[in-house]
N, C-alpha and C positions, 0 to 999 in steps of 0.2 A: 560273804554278804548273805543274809539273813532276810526271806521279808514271804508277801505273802501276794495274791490275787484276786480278788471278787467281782461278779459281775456289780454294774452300779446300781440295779434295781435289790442289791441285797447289803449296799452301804446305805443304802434309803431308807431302808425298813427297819423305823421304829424297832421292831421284836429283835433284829438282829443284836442290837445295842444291848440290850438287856441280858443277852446270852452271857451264860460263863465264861469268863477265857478272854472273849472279845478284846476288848479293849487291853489287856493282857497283848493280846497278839500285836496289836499295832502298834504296841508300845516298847515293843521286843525287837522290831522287824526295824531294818534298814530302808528298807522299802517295799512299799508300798502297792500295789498295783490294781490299776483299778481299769474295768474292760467297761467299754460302751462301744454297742454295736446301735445304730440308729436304724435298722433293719428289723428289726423286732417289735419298734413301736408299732402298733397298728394305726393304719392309715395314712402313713408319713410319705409325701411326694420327697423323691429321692432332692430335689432342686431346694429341697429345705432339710435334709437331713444335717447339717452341720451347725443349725440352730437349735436341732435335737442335740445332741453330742457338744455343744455349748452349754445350753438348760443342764444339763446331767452333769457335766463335770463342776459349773459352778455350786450346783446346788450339794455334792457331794466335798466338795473343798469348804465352804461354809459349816457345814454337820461336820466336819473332824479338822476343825481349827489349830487343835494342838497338835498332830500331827500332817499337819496340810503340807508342810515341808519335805514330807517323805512320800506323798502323792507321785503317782507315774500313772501317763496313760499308757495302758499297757496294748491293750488289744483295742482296734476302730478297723470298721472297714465296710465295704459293699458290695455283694458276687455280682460278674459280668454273667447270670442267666440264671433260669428258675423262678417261681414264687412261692410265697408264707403266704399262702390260704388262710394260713390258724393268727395272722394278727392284721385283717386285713385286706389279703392281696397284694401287699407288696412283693414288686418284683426286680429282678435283676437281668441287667443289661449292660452291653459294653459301654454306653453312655450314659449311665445311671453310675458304672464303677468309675468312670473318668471325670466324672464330672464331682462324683464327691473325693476322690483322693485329691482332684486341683484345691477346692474349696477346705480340705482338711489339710493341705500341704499350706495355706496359707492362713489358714485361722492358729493353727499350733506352731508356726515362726516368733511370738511373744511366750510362748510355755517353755518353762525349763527344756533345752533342744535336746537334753540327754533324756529329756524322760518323755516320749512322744514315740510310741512302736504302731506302724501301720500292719494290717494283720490283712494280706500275707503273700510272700512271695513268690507261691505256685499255688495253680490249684491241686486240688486232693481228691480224684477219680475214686479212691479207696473209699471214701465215707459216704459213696451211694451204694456200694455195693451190697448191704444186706436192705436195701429198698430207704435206706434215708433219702431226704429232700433232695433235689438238683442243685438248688442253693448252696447246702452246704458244701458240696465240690466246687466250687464257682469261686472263692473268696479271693485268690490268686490276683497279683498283678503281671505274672504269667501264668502260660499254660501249662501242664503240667509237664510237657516236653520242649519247657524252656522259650517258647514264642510269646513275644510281648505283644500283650493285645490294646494297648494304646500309647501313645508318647509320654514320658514320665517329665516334667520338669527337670534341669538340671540340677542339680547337690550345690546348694551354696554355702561357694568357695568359706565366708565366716565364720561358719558353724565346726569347718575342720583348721581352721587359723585358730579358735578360743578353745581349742584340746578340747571341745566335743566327743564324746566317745561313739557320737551315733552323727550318722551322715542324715541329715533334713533338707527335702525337698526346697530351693529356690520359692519364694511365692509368684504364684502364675494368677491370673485373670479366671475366671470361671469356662468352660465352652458354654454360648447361649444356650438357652433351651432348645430341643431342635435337632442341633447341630450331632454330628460323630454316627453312629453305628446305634443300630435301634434293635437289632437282635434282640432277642430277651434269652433265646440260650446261646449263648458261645463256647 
């Protein structure tokens, strides 16, 4: 299997199109991969971040028509602590990361359920270590010593009945706003 990854703000960009190669490559690859972090926008209340990470993925499936078939979402996610000063002030929290994995566990149940990768399984203590952000160690839906830091939706059961190669979150209800752990570092 052959393919490739880009953030979605650089399938966006005009100029990228034009580059050599480009369309070359997507047209080579098997698939596809394409990352939206809705954490980067600036100014985005995390309680609408999956209408970020909607906007972006259709708007990138529309611009590559002819291979929209080979589209993966590859990388989405939200740290439970830290913030991005540099787009914003958005921040992260345990109820900020629970409440968009619910909302992305049920928005990507109609997406091809093989090609929907939530980004990421533990967190990564290592990537603050020469003075990067709090955030980027944060991304985890565990911690990095394996403690789950919120209830996950169950694995529904049809997704591994239709030889799904990727196990997808049951879709669950949102928590209110409010509700869960307000931390902002965990």
């Amino acid at each position: 299997l052959v393919g490739t990854a880009q953030r979605n703000t650089e399938f966006l960009d005009p100029n990228r199109r034009n580059l050599t190669g480009f369309d070359n490559l997507l047209n080579q690859s098997q698939i596809v991969g394409v990352n939206v972090h809705p954490f980067f926008s600036p100014n985005l209340d995390f309680n609408d971040a999956i209408n970020n990470v909607r906007d972006q993925w259709n708007a990138v499936v529309a611009n590559y028509g002819p291979v929209a078939h080979k589209l993966a979402l590859t990388e989405v996610g939200w740290p439970s602590g830290g913030t991005n000063d540099d787009v914003g002030g958005n921040y992260g929290s345990v109820q900020a990361a629970e409440r968009f994995y619910s909302d992305f566990a049920s928005w990507s149940m109609p997406l091809a359920q093989d090609r929907t990768y939530y980004f990421q399984m533990y967190d990564q203590p290592y990537k603050g270590e020469f003075g990067g952000p709090v955030f980027e160690t944060k991304f985890g839906l565990f911690t990095a010593n394996g403690t789950q830091k919120f209830s996950l939706p169950p694995v529904q059961a049809a997704a591994v009945q239709q030889g799904s190669s990727a196990l997808i979150p049951a879709s669950t209800p949102a928590a209110p706003a409010g509700e869960g752990n307000t931390e902002r570092d965990v």
